[in-house]
N, CA, C and O atoms as a GROMACS GRO file, in nm:
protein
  288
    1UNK      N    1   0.122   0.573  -0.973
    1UNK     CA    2   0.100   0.436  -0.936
    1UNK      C    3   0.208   0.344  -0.993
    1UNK      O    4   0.213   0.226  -0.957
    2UNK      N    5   0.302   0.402  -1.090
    2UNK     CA    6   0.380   0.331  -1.146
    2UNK      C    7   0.530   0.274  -1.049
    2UNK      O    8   0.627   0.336  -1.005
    3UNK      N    9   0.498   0.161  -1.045
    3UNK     CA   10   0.654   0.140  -0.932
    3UNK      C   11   0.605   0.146  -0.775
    3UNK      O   12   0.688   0.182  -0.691
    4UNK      N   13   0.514   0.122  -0.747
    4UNK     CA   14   0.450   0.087  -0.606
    4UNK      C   15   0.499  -0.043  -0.592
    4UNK      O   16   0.580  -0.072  -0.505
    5UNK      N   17   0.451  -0.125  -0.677
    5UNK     CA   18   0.470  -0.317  -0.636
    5UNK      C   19   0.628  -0.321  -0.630
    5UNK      O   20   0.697  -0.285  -0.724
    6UNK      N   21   0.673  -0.362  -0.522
    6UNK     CA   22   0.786  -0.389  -0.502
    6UNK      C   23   0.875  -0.285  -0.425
    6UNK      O   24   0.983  -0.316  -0.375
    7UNK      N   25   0.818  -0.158  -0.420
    7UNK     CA   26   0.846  -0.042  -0.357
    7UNK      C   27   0.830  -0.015  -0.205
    7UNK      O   28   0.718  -0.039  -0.160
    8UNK      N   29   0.911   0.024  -0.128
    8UNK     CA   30   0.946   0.058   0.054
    8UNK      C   31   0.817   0.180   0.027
    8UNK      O   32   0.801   0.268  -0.057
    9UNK      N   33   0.738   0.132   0.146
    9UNK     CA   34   0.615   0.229   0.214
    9UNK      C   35   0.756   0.379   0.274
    9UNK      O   36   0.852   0.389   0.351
   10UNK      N   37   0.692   0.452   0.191
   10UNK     CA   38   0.715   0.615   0.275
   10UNK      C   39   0.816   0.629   0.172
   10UNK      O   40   0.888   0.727   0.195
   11UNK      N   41   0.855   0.549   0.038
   11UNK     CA   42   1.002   0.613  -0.031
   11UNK      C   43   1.010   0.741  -0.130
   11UNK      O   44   1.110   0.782  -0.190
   12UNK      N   45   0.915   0.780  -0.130
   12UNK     CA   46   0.904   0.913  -0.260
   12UNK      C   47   0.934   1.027  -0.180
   12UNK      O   48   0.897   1.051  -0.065
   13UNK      N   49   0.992   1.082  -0.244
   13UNK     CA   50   1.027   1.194  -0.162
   13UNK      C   51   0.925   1.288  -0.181
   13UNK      O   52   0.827   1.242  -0.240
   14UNK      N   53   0.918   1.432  -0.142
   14UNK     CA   54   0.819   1.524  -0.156
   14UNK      C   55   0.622   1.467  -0.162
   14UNK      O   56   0.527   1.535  -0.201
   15UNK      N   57   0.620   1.310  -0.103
   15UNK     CA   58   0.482   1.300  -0.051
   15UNK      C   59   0.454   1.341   0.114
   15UNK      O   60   0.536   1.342   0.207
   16UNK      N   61   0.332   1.370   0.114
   16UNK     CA   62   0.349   1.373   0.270
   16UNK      C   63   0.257   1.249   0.354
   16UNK      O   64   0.148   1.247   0.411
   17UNK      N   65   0.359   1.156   0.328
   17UNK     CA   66   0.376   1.029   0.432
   17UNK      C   67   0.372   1.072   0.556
   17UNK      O   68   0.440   1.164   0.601
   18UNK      N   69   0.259   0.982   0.638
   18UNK     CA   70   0.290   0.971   0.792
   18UNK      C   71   0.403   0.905   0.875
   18UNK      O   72   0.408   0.782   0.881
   19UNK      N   73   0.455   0.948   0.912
   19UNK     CA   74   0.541   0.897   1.019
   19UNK      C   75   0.593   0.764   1.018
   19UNK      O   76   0.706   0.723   0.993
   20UNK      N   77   0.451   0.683   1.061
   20UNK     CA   78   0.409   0.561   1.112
   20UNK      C   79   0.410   0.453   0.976
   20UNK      O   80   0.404   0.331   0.986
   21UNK      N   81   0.416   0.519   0.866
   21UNK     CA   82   0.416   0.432   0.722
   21UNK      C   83   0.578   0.470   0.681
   21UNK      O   84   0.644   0.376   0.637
   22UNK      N   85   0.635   0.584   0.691
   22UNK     CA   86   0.767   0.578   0.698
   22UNK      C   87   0.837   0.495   0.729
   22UNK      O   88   0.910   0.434   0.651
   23UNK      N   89   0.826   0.471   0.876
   23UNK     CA   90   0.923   0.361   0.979
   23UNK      C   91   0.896   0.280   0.962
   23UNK      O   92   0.972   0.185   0.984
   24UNK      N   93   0.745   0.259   0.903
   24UNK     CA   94   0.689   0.086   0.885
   24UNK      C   95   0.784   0.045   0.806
   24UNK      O   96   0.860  -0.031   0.867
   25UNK      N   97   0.829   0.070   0.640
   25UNK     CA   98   0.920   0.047   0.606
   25UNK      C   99   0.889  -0.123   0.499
   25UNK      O  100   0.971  -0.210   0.469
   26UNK      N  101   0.718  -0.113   0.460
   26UNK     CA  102   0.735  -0.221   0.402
   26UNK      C  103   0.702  -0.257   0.272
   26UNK      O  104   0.628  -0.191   0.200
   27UNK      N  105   0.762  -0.373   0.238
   27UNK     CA  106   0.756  -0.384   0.097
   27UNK      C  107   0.621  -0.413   0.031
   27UNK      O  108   0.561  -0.509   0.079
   28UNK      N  109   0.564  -0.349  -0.068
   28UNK     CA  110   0.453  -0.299  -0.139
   28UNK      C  111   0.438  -0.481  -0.225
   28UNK      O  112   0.551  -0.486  -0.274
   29UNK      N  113   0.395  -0.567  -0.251
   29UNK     CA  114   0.361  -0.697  -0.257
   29UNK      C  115   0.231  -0.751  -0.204
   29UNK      O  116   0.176  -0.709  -0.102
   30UNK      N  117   0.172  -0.881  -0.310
   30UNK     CA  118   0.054  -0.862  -0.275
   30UNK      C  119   0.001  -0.897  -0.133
   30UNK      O  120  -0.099  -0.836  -0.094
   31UNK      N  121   0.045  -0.967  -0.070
   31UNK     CA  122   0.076  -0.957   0.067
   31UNK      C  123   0.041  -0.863   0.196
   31UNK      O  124  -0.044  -0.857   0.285
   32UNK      N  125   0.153  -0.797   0.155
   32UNK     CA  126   0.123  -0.656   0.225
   32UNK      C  127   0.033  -0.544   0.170
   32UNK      O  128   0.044  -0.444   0.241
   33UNK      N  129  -0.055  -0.527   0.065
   33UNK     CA  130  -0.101  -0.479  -0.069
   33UNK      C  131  -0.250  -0.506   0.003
   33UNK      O  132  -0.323  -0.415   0.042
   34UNK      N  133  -0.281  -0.645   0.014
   34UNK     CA  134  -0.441  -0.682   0.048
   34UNK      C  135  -0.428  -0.694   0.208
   34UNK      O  136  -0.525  -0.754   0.255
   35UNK      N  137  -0.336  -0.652   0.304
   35UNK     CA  138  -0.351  -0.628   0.457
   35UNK      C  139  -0.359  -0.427   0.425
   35UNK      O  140  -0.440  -0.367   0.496
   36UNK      N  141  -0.312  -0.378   0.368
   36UNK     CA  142  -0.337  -0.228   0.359
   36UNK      C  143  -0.498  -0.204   0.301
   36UNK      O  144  -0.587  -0.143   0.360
   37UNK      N  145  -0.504  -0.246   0.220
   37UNK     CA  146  -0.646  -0.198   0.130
   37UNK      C  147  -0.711  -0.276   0.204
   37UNK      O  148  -0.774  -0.310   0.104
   38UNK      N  149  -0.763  -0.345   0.296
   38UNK     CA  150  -0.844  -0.425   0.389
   38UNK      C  151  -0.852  -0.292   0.529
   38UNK      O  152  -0.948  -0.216   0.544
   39UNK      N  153  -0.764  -0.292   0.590
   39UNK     CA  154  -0.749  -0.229   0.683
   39UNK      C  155  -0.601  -0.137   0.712
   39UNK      O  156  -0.499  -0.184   0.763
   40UNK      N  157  -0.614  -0.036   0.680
   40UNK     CA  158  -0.466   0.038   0.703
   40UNK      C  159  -0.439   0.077   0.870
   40UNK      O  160  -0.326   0.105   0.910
   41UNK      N  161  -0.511   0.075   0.925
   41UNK     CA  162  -0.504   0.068   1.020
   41UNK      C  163  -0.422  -0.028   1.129
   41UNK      O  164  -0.350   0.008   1.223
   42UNK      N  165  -0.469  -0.200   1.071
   42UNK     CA  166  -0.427  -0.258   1.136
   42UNK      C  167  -0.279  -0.314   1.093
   42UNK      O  168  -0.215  -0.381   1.174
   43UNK      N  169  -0.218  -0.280   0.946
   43UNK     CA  170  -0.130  -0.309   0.911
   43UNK      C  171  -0.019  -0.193   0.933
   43UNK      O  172   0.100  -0.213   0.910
   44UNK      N  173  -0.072  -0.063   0.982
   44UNK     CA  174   0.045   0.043   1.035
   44UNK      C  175  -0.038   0.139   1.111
   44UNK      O  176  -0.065   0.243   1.052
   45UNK      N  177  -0.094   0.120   1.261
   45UNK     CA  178  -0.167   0.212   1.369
   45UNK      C  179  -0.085   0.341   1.315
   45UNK      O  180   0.035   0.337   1.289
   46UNK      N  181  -0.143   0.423   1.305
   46UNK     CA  182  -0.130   0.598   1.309
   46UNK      C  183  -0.122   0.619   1.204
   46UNK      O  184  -0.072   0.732   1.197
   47UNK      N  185  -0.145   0.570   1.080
   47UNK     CA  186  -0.105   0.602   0.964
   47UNK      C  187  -0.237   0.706   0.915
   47UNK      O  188  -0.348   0.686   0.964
   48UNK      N  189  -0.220   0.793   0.838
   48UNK     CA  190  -0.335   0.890   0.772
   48UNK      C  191  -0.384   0.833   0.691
   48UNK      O  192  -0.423   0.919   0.613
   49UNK      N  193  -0.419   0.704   0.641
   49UNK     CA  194  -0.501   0.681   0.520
   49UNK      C  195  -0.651   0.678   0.604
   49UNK      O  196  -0.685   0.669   0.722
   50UNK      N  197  -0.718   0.692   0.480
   50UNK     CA  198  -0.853   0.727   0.526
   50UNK      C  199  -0.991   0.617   0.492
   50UNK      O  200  -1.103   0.611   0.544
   51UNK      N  201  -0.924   0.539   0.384
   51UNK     CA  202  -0.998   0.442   0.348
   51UNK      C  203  -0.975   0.337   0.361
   51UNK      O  204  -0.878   0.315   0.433
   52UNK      N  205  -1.030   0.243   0.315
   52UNK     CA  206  -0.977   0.111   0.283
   52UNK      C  207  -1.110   0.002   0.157
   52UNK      O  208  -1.219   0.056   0.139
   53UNK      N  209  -1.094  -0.090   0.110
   53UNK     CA  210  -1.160  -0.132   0.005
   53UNK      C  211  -1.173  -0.252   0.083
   53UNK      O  212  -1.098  -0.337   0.131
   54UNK      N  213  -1.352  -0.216   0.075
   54UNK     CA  214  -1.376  -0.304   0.136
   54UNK      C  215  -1.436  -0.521   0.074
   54UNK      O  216  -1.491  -0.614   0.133
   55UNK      N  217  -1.389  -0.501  -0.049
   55UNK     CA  218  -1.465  -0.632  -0.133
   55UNK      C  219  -1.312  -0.710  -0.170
   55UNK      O  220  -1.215  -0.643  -0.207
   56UNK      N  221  -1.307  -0.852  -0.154
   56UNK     CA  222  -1.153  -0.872  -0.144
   56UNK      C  223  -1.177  -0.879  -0.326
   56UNK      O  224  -1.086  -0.827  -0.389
   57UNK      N  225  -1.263  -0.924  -0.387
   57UNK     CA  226  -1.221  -0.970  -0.500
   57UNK      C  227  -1.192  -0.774  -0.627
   57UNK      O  228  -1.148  -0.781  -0.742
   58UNK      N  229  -1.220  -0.670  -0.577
   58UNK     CA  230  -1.191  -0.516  -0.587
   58UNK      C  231  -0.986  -0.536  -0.549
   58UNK      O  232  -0.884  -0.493  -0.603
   59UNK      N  233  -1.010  -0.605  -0.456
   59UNK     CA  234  -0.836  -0.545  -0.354
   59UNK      C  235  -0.749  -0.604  -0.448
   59UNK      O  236  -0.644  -0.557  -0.493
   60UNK      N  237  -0.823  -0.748  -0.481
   60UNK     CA  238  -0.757  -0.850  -0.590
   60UNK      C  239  -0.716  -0.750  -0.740
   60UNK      O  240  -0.607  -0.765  -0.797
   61UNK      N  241  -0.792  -0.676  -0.776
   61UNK     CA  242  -0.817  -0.634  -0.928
   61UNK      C  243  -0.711  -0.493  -0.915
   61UNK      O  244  -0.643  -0.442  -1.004
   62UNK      N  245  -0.724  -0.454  -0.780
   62UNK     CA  246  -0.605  -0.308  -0.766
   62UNK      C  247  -0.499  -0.361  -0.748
   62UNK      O  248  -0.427  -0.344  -0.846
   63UNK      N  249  -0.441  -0.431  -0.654
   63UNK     CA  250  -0.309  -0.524  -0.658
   63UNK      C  251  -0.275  -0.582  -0.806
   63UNK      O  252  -0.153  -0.589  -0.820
   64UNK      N  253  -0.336  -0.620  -0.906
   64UNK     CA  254  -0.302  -0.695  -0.982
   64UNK      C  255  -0.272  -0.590  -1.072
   64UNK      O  256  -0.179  -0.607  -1.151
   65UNK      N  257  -0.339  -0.480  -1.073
   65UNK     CA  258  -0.323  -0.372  -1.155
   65UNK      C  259  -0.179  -0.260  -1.118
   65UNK      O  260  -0.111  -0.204  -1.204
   66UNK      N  261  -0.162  -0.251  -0.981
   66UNK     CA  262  -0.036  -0.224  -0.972
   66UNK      C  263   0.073  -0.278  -0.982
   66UNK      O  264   0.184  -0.225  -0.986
   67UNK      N  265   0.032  -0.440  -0.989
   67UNK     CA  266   0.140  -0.519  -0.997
   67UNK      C  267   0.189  -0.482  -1.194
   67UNK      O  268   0.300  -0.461  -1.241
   68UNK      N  269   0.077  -0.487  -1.252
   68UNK     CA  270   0.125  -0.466  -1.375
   68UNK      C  271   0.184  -0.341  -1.440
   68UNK      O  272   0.269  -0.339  -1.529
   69UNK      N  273   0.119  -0.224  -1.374
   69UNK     CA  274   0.188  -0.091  -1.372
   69UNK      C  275   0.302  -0.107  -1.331
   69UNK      O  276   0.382  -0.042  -1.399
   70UNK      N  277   0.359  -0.178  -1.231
   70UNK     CA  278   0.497  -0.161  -1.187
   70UNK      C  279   0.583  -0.261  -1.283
   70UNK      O  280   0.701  -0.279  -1.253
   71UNK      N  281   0.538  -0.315  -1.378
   71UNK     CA  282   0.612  -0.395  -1.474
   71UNK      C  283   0.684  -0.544  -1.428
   71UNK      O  284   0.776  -0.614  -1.471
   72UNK      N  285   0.585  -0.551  -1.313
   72UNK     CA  286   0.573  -0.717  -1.260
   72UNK      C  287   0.501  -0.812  -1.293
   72UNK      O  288   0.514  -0.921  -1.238
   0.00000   0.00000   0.00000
């Protein structure tokens, strides 16, 4: 989890990223952070995630927590 905030969707090598989060190509911010954990679906159609969190003030507390893991 370390180095997500601020990090290109699909950049680690040896994960197995879908396609569709590859090309998406976007920057990990809280922004784009609480449109993924809401709905991954609607922020990159075809993507393999399987969940999503559904309570905003939860999405709030994981964003803020990666934001600090990533030393932001």
């Amino acid at each position: 989890m370390q180095g997500v905030f601020g990090r290109t969707s699909g950049g680690i090598g040896g994960f197995p990223y879908s396609q569709e989060l590859i090309k998406a190509h976007i920057v990990w911010n809280e922004k784009s952070l609480e449109q993924w954990l809401a709905d991954p679906d609607t922020l990159v159609p075809g993507n393999n995630m399987e969940f999503h969190v559904a309570k905003a003030e939860e999405r709030s507390d994981v964003i803020q927590f990666l934001k600090e893991a990533s030393g932001k």
